[in-house]
VEXVEXTOR-417944 format. One record per residue (C-alpha): residue in one letter; x, y, z. Coordinates in steps of 0.05 Angstrom, whole numbers, plus 5000, padded with zeros to 4 digits. Layout:
BEGIN
AXYZ...
***
This chain:
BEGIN
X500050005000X502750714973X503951255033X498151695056X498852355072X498952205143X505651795118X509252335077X508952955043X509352584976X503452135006X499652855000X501952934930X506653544945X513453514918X514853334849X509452834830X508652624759X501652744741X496652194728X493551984666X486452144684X486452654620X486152174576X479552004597X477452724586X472653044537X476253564483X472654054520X470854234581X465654684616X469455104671X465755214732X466755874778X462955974829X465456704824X462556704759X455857254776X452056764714X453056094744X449856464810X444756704771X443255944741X443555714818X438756234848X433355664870X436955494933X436056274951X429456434928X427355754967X430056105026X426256715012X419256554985X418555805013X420655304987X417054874944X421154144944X417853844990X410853874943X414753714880X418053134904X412152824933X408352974857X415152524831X414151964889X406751944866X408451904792X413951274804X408850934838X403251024779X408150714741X409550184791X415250264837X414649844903X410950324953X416050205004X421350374963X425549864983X430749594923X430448824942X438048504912X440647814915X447748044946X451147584984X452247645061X459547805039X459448454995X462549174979X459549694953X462450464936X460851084962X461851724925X459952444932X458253124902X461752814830X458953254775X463853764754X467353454692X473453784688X479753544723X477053504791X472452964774X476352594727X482452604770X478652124820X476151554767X482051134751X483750994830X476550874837X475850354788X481150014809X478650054881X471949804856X473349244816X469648654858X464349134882X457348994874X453549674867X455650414884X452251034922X453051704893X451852154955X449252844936X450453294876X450652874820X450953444764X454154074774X451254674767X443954604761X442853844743X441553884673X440353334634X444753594581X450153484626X449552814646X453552594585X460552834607X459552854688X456752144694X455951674630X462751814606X467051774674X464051204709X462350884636X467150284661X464650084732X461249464710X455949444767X449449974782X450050584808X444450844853X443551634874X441252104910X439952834897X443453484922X441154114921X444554294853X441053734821X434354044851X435554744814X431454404754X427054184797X429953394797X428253314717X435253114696X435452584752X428452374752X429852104674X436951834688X435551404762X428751354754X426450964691X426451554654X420551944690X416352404643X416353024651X411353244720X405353714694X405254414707X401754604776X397155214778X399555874774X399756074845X395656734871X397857414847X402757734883X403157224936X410057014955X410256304907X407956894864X413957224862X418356604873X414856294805X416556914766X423956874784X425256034788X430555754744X426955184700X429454794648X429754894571X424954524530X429754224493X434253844553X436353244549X435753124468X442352714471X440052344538X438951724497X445051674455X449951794527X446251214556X449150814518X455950924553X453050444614X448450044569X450949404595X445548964629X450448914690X450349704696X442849824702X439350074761X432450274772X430750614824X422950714866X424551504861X429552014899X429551754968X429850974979X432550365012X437149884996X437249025024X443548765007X446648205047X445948345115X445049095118X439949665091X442050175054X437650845070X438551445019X434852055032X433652704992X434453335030X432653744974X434254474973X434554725038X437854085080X431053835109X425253265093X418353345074X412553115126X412052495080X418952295066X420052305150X413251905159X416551415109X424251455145X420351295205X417150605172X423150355143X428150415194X423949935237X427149335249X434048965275X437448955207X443549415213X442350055171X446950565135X444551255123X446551675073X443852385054X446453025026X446353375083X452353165136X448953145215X456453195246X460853715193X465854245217X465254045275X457754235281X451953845297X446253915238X441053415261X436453465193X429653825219X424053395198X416753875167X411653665229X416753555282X423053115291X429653095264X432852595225X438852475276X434052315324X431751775275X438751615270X440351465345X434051175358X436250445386X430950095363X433250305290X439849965296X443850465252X451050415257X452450995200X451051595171X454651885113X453352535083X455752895015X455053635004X461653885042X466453724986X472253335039X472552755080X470552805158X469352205207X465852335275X465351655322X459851985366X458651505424X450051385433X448051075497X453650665500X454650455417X457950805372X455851125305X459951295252X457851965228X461952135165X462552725118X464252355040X463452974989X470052944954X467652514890X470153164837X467953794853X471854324889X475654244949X471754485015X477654735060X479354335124X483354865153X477155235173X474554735227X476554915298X479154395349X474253875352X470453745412X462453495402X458752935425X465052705460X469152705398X475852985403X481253115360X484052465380X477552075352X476652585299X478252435231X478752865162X481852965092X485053275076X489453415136X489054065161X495554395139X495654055070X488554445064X492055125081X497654955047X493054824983X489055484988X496155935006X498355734933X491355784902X491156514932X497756734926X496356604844X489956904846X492157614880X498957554851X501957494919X505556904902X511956984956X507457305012X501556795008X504656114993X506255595053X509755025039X506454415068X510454395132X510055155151X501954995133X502154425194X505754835235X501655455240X494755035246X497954655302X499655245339X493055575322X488854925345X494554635403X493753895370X499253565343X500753555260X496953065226X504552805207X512052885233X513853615219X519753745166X525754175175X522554735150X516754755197X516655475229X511755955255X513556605233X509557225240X508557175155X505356465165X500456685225X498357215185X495956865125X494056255171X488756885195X486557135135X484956485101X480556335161X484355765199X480355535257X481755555328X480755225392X473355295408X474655785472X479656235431X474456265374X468856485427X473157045454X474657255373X467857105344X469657465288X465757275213X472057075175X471256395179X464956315155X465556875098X472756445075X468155855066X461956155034X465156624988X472456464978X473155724980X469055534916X471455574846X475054944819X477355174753X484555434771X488754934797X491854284790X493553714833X494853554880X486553514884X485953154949X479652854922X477052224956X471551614956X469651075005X470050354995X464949905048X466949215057X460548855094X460548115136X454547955178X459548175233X462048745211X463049355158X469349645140X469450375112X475650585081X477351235046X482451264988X485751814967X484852144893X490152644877X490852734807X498452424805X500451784785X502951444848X495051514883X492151394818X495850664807X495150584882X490650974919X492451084992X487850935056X487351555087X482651295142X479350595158X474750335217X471349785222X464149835252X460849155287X454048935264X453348515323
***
């Protein structure tokens, strides 16, 4: 097994790494993605105007679940497979870019994913407003050699259409829904209808001829509509949709409720985290209820929960009445990298930093952004930290010990501390209270995004689930872009989680 980056630097893919051959797989051209780009904001306004005027998922996707079952998905919306009680299965989130941050993840994850029997995409399947003109080059073409099914659920991006794209792609190809009323005049769906991104009427004209990029028998999956479960072998599978705003519809809850009933060992997975940045989001429920609460619920027996929408890896072992569930944060499938660097010291739900888990490390996450910035403002010499000066300044700021042994060149200086600052490195939680100031969360809503000016090292990543009736092991492998993770992709964290 190749070194992580908890190993080496050149585990990280710093030094002089020669890059991987993930290009090849490439289309000729590419759609660039900024999300400083004032017209791809525009395109994404739903999320927004959902915030504003109400928002109106929770209606649509019950109009979609009706529809699937018309057309005769199971009304419990259970996906009933023949896997063995020895199986893996992939996990994969927020994917849909297409440019080099997607693409740079695919050849370590087929090679990871060779025996597997089916894979999850967690969140965000097309970037940025899940067309289905884009499904061609963000998921047919990169994932067109994983033999087995892929099954999905939707992120908020794939909701600014309203879930058409996906709706035809995972879900037997869905007609269109029919148009609802015009709402009231000058009422506040009113005003949101007037301004709500839709869909041209010609998307999707090339839907059929991509298809046949995964036409293989062995590749198909239908699923009952966007939320559903999974029995394979000796676990279930539960994939919710969170929709636009992070929360679940009165009916989708009444129907979480129902089918996490039961002994069987369950697996969530949604596309909004309930333990990221060190934050506890516990998914309200419409009516009353959260989904964490379903979550810890002992009677439900779930022993996971991974999430997609933060664009990095995070791992919380949150102890429950005496059990522990693994609640883990798996968005770094292709799109841009969420910083690391921005969580404070760790301590929730009795989880420490010594229990705590993420990727990338800390200081390869300020290290990344220093050289991304220093390009951007032409600051080159003032902004840039080499990987080692990166550790060193976050494990002063936080007091915890470098995620690995410090180089020679590890030094504080009053340079490093000052760009540590102004790219919004967190702090230990009582520091952070005494100097609540808003650069944190202004870094990661308005500085972080925009994928389309750099180059690997990526630190994209994927899970791999290995599942006995005893046990599941979760791994996550490393995607940098170079050649030494993409031949042999690092672990750059494992547990294994008892069933028993």
């Amino acid at each position: 097994m190749s070194d992580s980056s908890r190993d080496t630097a050149e585990g990280a893919g710093w030094g002089a790494a020669e890059r991987g051959d993930f290009e090849r797989l490439m289309p000729s051209e590419v759609e660039k993605i900024s999300w400083l780009d004032p017209r791809m904001l525009w395109a994404a306004r739903n999320g927004v105007l959902a915030s504003w005027f109400g928002d109106p998922t929770g209606r649509t996707r019950s109009r979609w679940v009706a529809q699937r079952a018309k057309a005769g998905a199971p009304a419990d919306k259970v996906i009933r497979r023949d896997d063995p009680d020895r199986f893996s299965f992939m996990v994969i989130g927020d994917t849909g870019e297409g440019d080099a941050s997607q693409y740079a993840v695919v050849p370590g994850f087929l090679r990871i994913s060779q025996d597997t029997r089916f894979t999850v995409l967690a969140s965000d399947v097309i970037y940025p407003v899940g067309s289905a003109d884009d499904y061609g080059t963000k998921f047919f073409r990169p994932y067109q050699d994983y033999r087995a099914p892929i099954y999905a659920i939707p992120g908020n991006h794939d909701w600014y259409e309203d879930l058409g794209g996906f709706m035809r792609v995972f879900c037997d190809d869905a007609p269109p829904l029919t148009p609802e009323p015009a709402p009231r005049p000058l009422s506040r769906a009113w005003l949101r209808s007037l301004l709500w991104h839709r869909p041209r009427r010609d998307d999707g004209q090339r839907l059929d001829e991509v298809r046949q990029l995964r036409a293989d028998r062995g590749q198909q999956a239908v699923q009952p509509g966007p939320y559903w479960a999974i029995d394979a072998g000796p676990v279930r599978i539960i994939g919710i949709d969170t929709g636009l705003l992070g929360t679940l519809d009165a009916e989708q809850g009444a129907w979480l409720r129902e089918v996490s009933q039961g002994p069987r060992p369950k697996i969530l997975v949604t596309g909004s985290p309930l333990y990221v940045d060190g934050e506890h989001h516990p998914c309200p429920i419409d009516g009353g209820g959260t989904v964490d609460d379903i979550v810890r619920d002992p009677a439900h027996h779930y022993v996971a929960a991974i999430g997609g929408d933060i664009h990095n890896y995070q791992r919380y072992p949150v102890d429950v009445d005496g059990r522990t569930i693994q609640y883990v944060v798996s968005g770094g499938g292709g799109a841009f990298m969420h910083a690391t660097h921005t969580i404070p010291r760790v301590d929730i739900a009795n989880v420490t930093e010594d229990t705590f888990r993420c990727y990338p490390l800390r200081g390869d996450s300020l290290a990344f952004y220093s050289r991304l910035y220093g390009r951007r403002l032409r600051l080159r010499r003032f902004f840039t930290l080499s990987a080692a000066e990166a550790a060193a300044v976050v494990a002063e700021r936080l007091q915890i010990r470098p995620g690995r042994a410090p180089g020679p060149e590890a030094r504080v200086t009053r340079r490093t501390r000052l760009v540590a600052g102004l790219l919004g490195t967190g702090r230990r939680p009582d520091r952070a209270k005494r100097f609540r100031l808003p650069v944190r969360k202004i870094y990661t809503q308005l500085f972080s995004p925009s994928s389309a000016t750099y180059g690997p090292p990526f630190f994209k990543c994927f899970l791999r689930l290995d599942v006995t009736p005893e046990s599941v092991r979760l791994r996550c492998h490393a995607a940098t872009g170079n050649r030494a993770q993409e031949v042999d992709p690092p672990i750059e964290d494992e547990v294994t989680i008892a069933l028993t």
